[in-house]
Phi, psi and omega in degrees: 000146190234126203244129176240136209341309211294313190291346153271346140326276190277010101009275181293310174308323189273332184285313176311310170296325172284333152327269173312340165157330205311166164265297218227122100010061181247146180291117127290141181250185180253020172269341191100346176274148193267140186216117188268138144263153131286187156315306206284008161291356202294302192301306176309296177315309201276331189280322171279005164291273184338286192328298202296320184309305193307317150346280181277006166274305247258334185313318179224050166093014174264128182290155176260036185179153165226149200237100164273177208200116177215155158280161164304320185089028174336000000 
């Protein structure tokens, strides 16, 4: 599926309202189809936020991962 800012947009937006108190929620996809969450949709949201990030990073040559590297630090 080819994903664009307004659908990490409206994502990111649908995870805020459920954060905050909404019951219920819906998602447009970009095919058209509507899929209502709930709360217990938070983890399902968040994980297809990530999906979309990764995408739309990858679309446009930004990595999607970083890697640290630490020491104990004496």
């Amino acid at each position: 599926m080819s994903w664009t800012q307004t659908d990490l947009d409206n994502v990111s937006a649908a995870i805020t309202e459920l954060a905050t108190g909404a019951r219920v929620v819906k998602v447009r996809y970009p095919n058209g189809h509507e899929v209502e969450y709930g709360q217990t949709g938070i983890p399902t949201l968040k994980h297809l936020r990530a999906e979309i990030k990764a995408e739309l990073n990858a679309a446009a040559g930004t990595p999607s991962h970083f890697v640290a590297v630490t020491g104990k630090g004496l």
